[in-house]
Residue frames as a rotation matrix with the C-alpha (Angstrom) as fourth column:
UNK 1
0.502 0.084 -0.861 -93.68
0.115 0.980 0.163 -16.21
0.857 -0.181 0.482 -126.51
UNK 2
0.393 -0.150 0.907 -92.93
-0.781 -0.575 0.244 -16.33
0.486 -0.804 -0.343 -123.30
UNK 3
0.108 -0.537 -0.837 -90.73
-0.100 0.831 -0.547 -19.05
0.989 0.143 0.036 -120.93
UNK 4
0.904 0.424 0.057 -91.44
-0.166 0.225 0.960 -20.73
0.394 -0.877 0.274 -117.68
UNK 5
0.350 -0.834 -0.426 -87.64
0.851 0.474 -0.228 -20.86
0.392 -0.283 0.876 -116.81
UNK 6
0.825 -0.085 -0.558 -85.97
0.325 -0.736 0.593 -18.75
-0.461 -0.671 -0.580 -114.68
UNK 7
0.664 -0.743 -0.083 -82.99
-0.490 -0.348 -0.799 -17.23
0.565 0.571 -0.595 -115.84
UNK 8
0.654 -0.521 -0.548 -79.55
0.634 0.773 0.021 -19.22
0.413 -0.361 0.836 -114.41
UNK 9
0.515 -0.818 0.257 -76.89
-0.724 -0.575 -0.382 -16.94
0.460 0.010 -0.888 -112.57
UNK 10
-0.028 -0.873 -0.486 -73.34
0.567 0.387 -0.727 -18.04
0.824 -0.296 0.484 -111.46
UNK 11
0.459 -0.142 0.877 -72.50
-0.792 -0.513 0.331 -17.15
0.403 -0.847 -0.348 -107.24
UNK 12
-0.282 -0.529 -0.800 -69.87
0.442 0.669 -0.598 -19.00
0.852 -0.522 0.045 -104.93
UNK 13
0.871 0.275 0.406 -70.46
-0.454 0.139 0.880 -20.09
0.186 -0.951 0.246 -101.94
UNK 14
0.591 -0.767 0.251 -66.74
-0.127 0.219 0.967 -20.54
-0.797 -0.604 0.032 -99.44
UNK 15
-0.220 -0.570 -0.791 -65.18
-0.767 -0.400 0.502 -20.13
-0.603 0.717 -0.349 -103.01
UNK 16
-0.423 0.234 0.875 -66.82
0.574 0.817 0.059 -23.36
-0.701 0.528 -0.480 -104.58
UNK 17
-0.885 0.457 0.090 -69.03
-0.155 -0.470 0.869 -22.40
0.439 0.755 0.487 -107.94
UNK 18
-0.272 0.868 0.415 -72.95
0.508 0.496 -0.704 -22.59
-0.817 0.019 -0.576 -108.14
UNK 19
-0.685 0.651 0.326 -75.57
-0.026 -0.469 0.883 -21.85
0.728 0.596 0.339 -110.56
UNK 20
-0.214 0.943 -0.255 -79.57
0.416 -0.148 -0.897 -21.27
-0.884 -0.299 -0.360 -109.02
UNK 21
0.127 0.769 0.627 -82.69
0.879 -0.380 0.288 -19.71
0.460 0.514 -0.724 -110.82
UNK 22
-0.913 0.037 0.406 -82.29
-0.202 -0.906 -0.372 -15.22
0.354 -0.422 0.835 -110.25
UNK 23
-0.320 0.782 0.535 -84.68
-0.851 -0.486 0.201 -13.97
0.417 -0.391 0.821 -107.39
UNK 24
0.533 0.587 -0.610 -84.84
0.215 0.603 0.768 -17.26
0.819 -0.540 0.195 -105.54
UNK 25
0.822 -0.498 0.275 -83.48
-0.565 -0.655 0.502 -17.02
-0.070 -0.568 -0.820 -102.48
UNK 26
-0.050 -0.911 0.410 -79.88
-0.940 -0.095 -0.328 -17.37
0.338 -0.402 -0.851 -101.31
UNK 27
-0.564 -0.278 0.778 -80.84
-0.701 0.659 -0.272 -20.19
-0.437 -0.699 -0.567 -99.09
UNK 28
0.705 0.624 0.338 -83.41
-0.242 0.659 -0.712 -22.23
-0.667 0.420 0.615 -101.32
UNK 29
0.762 -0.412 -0.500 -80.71
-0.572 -0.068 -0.817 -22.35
0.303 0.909 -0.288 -104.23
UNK 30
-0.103 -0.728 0.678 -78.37
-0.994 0.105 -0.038 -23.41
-0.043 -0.678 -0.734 -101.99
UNK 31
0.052 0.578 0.814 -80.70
-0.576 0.683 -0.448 -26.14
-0.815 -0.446 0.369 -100.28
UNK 32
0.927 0.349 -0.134 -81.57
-0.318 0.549 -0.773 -27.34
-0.197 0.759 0.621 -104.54
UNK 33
0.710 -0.676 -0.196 -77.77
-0.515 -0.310 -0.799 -27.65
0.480 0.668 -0.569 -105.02
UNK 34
0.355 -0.411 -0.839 -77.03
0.374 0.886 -0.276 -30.22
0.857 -0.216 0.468 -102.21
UNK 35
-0.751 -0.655 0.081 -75.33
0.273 -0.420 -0.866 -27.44
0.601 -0.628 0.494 -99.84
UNK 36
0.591 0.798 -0.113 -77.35
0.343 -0.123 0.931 -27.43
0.730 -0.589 -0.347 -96.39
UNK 37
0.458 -0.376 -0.805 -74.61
0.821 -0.168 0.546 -26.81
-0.340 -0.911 0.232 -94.39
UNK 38
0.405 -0.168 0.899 -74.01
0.433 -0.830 -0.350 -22.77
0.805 0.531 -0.263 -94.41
UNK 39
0.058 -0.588 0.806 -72.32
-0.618 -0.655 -0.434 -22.26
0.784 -0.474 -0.402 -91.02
UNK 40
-0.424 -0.169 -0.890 -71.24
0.509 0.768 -0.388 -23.44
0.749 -0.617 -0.240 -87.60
UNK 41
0.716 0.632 -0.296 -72.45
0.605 -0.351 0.715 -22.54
0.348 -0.691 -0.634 -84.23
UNK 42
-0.143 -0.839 0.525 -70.39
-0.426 -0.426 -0.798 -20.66
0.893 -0.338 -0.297 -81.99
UNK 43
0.235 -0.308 0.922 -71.00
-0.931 0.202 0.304 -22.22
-0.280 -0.930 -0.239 -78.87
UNK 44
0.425 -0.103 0.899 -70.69
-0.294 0.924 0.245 -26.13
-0.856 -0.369 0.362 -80.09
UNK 45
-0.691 -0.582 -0.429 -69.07
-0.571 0.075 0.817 -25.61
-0.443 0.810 -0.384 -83.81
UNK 46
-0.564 0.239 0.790 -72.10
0.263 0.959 -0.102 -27.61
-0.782 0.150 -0.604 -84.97
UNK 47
-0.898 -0.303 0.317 -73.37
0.388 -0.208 0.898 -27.71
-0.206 0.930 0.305 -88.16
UNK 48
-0.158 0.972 -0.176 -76.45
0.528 -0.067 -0.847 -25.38
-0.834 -0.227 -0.502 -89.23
UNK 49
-0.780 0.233 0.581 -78.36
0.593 -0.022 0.805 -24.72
0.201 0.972 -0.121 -92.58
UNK 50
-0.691 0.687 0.224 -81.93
-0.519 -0.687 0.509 -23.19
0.504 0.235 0.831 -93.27
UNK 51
-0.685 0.681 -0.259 -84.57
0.664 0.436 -0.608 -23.99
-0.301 -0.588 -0.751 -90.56
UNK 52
-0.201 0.972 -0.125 -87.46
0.493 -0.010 -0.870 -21.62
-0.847 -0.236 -0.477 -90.40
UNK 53
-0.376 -0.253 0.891 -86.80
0.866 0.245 0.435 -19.99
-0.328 0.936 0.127 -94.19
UNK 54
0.747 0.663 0.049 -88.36
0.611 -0.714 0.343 -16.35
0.262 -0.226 -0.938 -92.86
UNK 55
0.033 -0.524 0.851 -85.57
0.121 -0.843 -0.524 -14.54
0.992 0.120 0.035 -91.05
UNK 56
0.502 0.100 0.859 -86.28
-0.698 -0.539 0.471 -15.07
0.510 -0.836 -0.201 -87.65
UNK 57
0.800 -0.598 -0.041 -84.07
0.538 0.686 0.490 -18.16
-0.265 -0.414 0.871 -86.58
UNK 58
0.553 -0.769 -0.320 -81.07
-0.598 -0.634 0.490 -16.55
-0.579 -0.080 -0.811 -87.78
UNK 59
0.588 -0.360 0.724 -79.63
0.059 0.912 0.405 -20.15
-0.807 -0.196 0.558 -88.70
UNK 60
0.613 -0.388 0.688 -78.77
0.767 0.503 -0.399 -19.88
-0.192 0.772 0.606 -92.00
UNK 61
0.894 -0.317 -0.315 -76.72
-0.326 -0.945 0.026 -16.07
-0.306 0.079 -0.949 -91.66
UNK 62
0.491 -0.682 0.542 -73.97
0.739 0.656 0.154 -16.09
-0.460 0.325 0.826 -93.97
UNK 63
-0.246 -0.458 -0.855 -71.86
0.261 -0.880 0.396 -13.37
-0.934 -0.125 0.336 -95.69
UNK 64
0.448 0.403 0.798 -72.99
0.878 -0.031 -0.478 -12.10
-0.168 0.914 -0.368 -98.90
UNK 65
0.025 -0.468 0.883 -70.36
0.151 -0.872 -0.466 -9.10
0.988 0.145 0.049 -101.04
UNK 66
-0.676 -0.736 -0.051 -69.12
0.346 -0.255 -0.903 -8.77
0.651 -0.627 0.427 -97.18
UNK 67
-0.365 0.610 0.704 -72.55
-0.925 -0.320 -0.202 -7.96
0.102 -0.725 0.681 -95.15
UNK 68
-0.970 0.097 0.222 -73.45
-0.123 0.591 -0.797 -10.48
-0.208 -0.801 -0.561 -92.49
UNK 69
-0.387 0.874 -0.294 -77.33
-0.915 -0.326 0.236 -11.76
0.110 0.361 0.926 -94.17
UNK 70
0.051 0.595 0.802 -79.99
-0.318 0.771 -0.552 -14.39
-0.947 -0.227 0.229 -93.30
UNK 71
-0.900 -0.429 -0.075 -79.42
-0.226 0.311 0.923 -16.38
-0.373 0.848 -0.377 -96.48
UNK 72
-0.190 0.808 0.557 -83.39
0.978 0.205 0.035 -17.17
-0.086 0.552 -0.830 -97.08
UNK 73
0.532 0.551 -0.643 -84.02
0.226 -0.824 -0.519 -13.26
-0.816 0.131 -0.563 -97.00
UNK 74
-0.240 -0.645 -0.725 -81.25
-0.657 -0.443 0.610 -12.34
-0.715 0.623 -0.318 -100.01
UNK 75
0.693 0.690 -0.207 -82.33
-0.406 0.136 -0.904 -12.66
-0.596 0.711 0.374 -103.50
UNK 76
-0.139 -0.791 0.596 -79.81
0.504 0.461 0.730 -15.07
-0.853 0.402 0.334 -105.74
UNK 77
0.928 0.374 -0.001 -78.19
0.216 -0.537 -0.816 -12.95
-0.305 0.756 -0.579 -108.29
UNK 78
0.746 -0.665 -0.019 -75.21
0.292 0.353 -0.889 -12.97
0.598 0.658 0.458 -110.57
UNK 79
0.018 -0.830 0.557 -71.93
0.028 -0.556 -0.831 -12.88
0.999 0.031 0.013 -109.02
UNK 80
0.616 -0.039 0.787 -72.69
-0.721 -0.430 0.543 -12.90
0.317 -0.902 -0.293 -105.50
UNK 81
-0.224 -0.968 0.113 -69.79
-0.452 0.001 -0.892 -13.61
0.863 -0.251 -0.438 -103.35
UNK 82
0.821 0.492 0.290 -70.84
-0.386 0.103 0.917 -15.99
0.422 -0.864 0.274 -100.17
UNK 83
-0.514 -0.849 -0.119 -68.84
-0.288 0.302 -0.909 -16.92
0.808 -0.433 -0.400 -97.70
UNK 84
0.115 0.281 -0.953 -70.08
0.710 0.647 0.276 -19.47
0.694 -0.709 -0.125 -94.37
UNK 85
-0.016 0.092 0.996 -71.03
-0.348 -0.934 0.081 -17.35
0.937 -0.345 0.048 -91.19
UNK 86
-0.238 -0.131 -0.962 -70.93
0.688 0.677 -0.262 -17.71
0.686 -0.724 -0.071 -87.93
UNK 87
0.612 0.688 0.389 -72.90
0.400 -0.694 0.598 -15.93
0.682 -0.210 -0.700 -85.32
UNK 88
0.915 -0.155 -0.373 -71.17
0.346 -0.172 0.922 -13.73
-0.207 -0.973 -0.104 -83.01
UNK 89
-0.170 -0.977 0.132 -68.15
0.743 -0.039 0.668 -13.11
-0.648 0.212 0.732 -85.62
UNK 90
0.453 0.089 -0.887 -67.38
-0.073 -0.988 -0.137 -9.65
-0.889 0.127 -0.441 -87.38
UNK 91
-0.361 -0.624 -0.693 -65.54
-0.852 -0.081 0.517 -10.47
-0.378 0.778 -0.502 -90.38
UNK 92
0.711 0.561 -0.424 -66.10
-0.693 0.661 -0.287 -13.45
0.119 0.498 0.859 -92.88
């Protein structure tokens, strides 16, 4: 028998909890959980989330276990550490 549910993992995001479904992404799981806002700009400090959900807008880049990652490209799996990003900054 087999089961149309995903498994549930636990990952924090700026030290808050979540839960998501493993092997969506990073930024959908988010998005189902209410959190759109995943960083500021650097030039105007305004607020930006997931736009094109591919990798090439950059928008939604956030830290993930300390490496600087496009949050729709990074698979959601137990434990991950996230932390709000901000282009143009080296550290979380």
């Amino acid at each position: 028998m087999s089961s149309s549910r995903a498994l549930l993992v636990s990952f924090s995001f700026d030290d808050e909890p979540y839960e998501g479904s493993a092997g969506d992404s990073l930024a959908v799981a988010l998005m189902l959980a209410g959190r759109r806002h995943l960083r500021d700009s650097s030039r105007q400090g305004a607020p930006r989330g997931a736009f094109c959900l591919m990798g090439s807008c950059q928008e939604c880049v956030v830290w993930v276990d300390g490496e600087r990652r496009p949050a729709c490209q990074v698979p959601l799996r137990q434990g991950m550490v996230v932390r709000s990003g901000t282009i143009g900054t080296d550290t979380p």
